[in-house]
C-alpha positions as CSV (number, residue, x, y, z in Angstrom):
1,X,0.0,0.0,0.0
2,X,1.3,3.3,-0.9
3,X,2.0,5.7,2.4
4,X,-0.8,8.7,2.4
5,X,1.3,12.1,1.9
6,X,1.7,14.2,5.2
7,X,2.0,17.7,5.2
8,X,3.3,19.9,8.2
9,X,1.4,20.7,11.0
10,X,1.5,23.5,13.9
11,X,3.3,22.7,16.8
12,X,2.3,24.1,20.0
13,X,4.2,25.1,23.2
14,X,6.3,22.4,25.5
15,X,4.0,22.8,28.1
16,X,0.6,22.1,26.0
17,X,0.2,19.3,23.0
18,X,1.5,19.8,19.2
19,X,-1.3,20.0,17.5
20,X,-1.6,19.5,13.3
21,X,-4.1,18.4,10.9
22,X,-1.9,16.8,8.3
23,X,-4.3,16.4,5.0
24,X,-3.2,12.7,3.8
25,X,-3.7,12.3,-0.2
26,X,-4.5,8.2,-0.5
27,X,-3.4,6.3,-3.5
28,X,-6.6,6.2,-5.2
29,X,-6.2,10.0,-5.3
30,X,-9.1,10.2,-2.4
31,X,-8.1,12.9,0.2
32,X,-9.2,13.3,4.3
33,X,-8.1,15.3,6.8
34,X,-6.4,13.9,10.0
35,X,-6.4,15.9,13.3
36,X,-3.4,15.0,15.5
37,X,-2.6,15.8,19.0
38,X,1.0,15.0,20.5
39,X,1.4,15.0,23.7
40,X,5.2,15.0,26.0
41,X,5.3,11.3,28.0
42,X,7.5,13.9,30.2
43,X,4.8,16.3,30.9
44,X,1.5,14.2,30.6
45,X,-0.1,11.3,31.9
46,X,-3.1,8.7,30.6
47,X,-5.8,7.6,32.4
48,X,-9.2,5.9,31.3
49,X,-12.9,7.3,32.4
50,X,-15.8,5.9,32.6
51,X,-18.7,8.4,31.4
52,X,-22.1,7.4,33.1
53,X,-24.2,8.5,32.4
54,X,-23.0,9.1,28.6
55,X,-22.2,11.7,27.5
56,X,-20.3,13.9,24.2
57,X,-16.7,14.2,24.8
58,X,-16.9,17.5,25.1
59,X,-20.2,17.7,26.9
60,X,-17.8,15.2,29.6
61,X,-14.5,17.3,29.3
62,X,-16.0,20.6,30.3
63,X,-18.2,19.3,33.2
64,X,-15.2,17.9,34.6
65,X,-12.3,20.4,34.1
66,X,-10.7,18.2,31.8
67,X,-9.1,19.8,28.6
68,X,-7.4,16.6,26.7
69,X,-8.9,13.7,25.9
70,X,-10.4,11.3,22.8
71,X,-13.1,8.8,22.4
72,X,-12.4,5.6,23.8
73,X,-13.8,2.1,23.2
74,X,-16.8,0.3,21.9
75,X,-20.2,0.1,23.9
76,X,-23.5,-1.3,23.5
77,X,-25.6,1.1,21.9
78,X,-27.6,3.2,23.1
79,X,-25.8,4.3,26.1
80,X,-23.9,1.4,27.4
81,X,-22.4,-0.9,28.8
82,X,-19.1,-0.6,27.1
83,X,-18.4,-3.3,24.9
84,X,-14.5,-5.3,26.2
85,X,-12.8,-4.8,29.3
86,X,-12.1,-1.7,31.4
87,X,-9.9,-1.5,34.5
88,X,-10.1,2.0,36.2
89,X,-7.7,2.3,39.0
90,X,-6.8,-1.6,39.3
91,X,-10.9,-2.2,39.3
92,X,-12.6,-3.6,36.9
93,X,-15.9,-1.7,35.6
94,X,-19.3,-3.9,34.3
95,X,-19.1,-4.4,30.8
96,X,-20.5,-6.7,27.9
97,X,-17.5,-8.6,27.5
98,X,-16.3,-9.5,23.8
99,X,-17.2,-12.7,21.7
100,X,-15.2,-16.1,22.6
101,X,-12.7,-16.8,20.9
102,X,-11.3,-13.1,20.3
103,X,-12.2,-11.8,23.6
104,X,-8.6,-12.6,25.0
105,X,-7.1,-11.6,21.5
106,X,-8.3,-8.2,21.2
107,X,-5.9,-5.3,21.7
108,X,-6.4,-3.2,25.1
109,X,-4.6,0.1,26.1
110,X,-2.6,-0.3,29.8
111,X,-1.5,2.7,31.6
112,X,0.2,2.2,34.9
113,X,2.0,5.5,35.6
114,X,4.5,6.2,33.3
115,X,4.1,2.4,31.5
116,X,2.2,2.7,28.8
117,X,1.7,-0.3,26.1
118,X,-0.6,-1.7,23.8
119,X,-1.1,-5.4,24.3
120,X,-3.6,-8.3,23.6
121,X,-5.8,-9.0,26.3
122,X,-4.4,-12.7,27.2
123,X,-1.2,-10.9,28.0
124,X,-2.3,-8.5,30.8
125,X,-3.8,-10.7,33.0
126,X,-5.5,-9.2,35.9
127,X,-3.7,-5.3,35.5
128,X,-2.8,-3.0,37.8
129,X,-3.7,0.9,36.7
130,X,-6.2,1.5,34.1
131,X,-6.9,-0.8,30.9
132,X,-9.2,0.0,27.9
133,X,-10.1,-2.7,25.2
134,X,-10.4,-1.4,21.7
135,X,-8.8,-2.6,18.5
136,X,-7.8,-3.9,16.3
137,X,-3.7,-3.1,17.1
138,X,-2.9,-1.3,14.1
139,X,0.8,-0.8,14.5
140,X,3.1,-3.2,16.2
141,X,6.9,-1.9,16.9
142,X,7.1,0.4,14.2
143,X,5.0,-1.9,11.7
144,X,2.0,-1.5,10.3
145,X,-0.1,-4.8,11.2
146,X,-3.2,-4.5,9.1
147,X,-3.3,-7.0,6.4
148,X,-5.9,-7.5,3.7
149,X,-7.5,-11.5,4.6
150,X,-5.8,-11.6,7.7
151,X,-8.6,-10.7,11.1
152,X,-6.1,-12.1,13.6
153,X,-8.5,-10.5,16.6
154,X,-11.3,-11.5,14.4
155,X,-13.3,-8.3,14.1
156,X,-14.6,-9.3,10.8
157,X,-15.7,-12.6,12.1
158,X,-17.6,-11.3,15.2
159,X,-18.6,-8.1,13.2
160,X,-22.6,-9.5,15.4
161,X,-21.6,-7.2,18.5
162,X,-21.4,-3.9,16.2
163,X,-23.2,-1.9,13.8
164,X,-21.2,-3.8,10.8
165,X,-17.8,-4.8,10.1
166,X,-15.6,-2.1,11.6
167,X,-12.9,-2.8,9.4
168,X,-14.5,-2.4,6.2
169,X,-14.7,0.5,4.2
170,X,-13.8,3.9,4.7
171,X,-14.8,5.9,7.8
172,X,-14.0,8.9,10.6
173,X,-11.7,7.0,13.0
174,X,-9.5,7.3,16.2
175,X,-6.7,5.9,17.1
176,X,-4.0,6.2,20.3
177,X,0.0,5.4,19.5
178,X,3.1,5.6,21.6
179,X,6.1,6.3,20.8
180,X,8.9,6.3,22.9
181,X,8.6,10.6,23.9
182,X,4.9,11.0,22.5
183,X,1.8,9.7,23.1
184,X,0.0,10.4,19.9
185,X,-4.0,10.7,19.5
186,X,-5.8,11.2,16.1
187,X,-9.3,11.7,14.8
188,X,-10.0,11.8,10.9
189,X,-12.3,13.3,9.3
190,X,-14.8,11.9,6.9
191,X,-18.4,10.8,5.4
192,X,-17.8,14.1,3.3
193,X,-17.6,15.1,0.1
194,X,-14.2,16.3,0.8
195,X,-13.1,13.9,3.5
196,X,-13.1,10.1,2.2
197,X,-12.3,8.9,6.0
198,X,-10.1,6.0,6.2
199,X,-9.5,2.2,5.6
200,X,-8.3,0.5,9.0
201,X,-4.9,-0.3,6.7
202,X,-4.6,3.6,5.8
203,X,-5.1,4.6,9.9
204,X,-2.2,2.0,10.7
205,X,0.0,3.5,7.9
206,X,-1.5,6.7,8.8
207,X,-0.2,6.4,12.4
208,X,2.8,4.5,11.1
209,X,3.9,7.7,9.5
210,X,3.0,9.9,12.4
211,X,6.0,8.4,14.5
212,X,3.8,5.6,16.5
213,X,6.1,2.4,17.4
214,X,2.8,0.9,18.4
215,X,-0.9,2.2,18.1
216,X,-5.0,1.0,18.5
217,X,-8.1,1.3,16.9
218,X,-10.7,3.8,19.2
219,X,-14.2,3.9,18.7
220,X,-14.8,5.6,15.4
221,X,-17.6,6.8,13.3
222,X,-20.2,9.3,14.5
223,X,-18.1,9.1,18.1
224,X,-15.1,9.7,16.6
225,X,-13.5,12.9,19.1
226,X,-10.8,14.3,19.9
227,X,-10.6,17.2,22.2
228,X,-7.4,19.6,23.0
229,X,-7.8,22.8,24.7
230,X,-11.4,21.8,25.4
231,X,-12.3,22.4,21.7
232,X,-13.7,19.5,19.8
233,X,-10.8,19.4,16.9
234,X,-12.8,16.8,14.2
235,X,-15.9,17.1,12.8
236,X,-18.1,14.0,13.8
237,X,-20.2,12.9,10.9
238,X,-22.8,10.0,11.5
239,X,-24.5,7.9,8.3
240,X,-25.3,10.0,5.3
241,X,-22.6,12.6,6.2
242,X,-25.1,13.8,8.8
243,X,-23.2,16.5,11.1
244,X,-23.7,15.2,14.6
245,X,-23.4,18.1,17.3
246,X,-20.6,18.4,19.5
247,X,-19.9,14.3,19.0
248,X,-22.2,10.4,19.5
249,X,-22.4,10.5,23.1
250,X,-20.1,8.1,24.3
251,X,-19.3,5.5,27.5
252,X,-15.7,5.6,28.0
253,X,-12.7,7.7,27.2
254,X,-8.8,8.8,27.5
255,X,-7.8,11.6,29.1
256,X,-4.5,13.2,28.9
257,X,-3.5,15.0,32.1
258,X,-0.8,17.2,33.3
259,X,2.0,15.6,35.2
């Protein structure tokens, strides 16, 4: 697959994240807008929330002081429970877990203190700190991991707990990646005229190209957000290219606080 073009971005102060929106041109031509928000693993922290009742991102980030985060993983629609394990604190919250056999295959963010990683479920055991369950991985130590036939956490196969197969087609998406200084979150845009959205392989070359050594699969679609500042950066679109207003409401999120 041919790497989407990047083009420079705006960075932002060493005390706040770097923010760009890098327009990516795809190689059938088709062109979408991603919003990118850096973030110093010196100066900032990760945690996972649990938003109950849901709420918009935004809606969630200015009743609670909070002015970084992004969407963050699958839920029962409408309004819960969220769909895979979450772990706040070392405790884990109710949830609807995922499908046998891919339950313990699917990718789940772990932050305990300054350890961050991106690992499969089976590998985390019982964790301490917070855990979010998302997926699919989309980059694994510096490689892209998306392949075309190959549904290794088997999203396509247990597509029966969402609205269709996530990894089919183009669509708004978020993703979270780590690098070894940056903790890098991303909305695109799409489900516009002017905003194609992308493939699950062109967010894992996407994030690939943006300096992740590994990276997720968020939530995506019409609850697609990403908030810096405590302005919502993306555009959330739902079916149809429908604008939704301020964001989907949503059921769980990361947010990136101030060491």
């Amino acid at each position: 697959m041919k790497p989407p073009k990047l083009a420079t971005g705006i960075v932002a102060s060493a005390s706040s994240p770097a923010v760009e929106s890098p327009r990516l041109t795809l190689a059938d031509g088709a062109e979408t807008t991603v919003q990118v928000a850096r973030f110093d693993r010196r100066e900032f922290g990760l945690r996972v929330v649990s938003i109950d009742p849901c709420a918009t991102l935004l809606s969630w980030c200015a009743a609670n002081g909070a002015e970084h985060a992004i969407v963050g993983g699958f839920y029962v629609r409408p309004g819960g429970p969220p769909l895979g394990d979450v772990w706040i604190d070392g405790e884990a919250l109710a949830v609807e877990p995922f499908d046998q056999p891919w339950h313990l295959e699917r990718a789940c963010v772990h932050a305990d203190g300054a350890e961050l990683a991106i690992r499969a479920r089976r590998e985390l055991g019982e964790p301490r700190g917070h855990l979010l369950q998302a997926g699919p991985k989309l980059v694994g130590g510096r490689r892209t991991l998306v392949r075309a036939g190959r549904d290794p956490e088997g999203f396509s196969a247990g597509a029966r707990q969402f609205d269709s197969d996530i990894t089919d087609g183009r669509y708004p998406r978020a993703a979270l990646g780590f690098s070894a200084t940056e903790i890098i979150a991303v909305a695109c845009e799409g489900r516009a005229d002017d905003e194609a959205g992308l493939t699950m392989a062109e967010l894992a070359t996407a994030m690939q190209g943006l300096g992740a050594v590994d990276a997720i699969n968020l939530d995506g679609g019409g609850s697609a957000s990403l908030v810096v500042a405590g302005a919502l950066l993306n555009t959330p679109r739902a079916e149809h290219g429908r604008e939704v207003a301020g964001g989907r409401e949503i059921v769980t999120a990361l947010h990136f606080f101030a060491l």
